[in-house]
N, C-alpha and C positions, 0 to 999 in steps of 0.2 A: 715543422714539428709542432708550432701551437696550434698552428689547424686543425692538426691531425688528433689533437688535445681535444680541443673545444669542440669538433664534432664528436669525438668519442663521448663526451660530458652533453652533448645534447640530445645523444642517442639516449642513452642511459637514463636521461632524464624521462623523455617520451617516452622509454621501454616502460619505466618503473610505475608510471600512473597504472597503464595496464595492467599491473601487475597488483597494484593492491586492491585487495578484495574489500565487498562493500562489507557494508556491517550487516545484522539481522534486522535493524531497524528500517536502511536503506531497501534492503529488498522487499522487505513488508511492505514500505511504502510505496513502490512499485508497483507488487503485485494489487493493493486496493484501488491505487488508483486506476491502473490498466483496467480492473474488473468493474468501477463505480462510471467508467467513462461511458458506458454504453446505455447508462441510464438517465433518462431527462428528470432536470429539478432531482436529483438526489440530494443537494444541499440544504431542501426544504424538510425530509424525513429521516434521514441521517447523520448522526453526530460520531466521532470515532477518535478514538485516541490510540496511539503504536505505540508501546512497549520496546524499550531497547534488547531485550529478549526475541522480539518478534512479534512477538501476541499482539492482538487487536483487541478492544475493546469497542463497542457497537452499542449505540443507543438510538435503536430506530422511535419513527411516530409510533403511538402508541393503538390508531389504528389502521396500519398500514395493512395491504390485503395480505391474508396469510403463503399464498401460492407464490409472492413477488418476496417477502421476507424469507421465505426457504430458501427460494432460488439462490439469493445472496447471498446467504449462509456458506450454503454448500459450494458454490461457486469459492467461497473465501477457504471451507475446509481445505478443499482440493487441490490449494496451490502451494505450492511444492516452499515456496519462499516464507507462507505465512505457517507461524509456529503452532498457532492455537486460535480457538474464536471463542468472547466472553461474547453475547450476542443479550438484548433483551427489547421490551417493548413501551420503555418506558416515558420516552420523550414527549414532547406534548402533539397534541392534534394536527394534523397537516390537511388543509385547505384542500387537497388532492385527492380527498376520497371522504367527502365531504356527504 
């Protein structure tokens, strides 16, 4: 019978992890990291702060190429996880487009 206990109770345990859902913060950070991975040296042009709401906040270089800054953007609009994008251009200079 305590067997039958103790795995009931470890079942239970292992169901419930799956069970709790992330937060909005979790999933935003998720989703920028998944979308920032596919870019080299992004930690040289972009700064970013999550919001426990979801929203992101974005402080790219400030002359990053405009056609690589949309991209990002829009990539960030479009994910289903992230709530909102503040985005702007204000960080300092980056050596990459020099």
């Amino acid at each position: 019978m305590k067997i039958k206990i103790l795995i009931l109770l470890i079942s239970l345990s292992l169901f419930s992890n799956f069970c709790i859902a992330e937060s909005k913060y979790d999933k935003a950070h998720s989703a920028i990291s998944f979308i920032l991975f596919d870019y080299d040296n992004v930690n040289e042009f972009i700064t970013f702060k999550i919001r426990n709401s979801g929203y992101i906040d974005l402080s790219f270089a400030n002359n990053i190429p405009d056609d690589l800054f949309l991209e990002i953007i829009q990539k960030l609009k479009k994910h289903p996880d992230v709530k909102g994008v503040l985005a702007g251009r204000g960080g300092p200079t980056c050596s990459l487009w020099r």
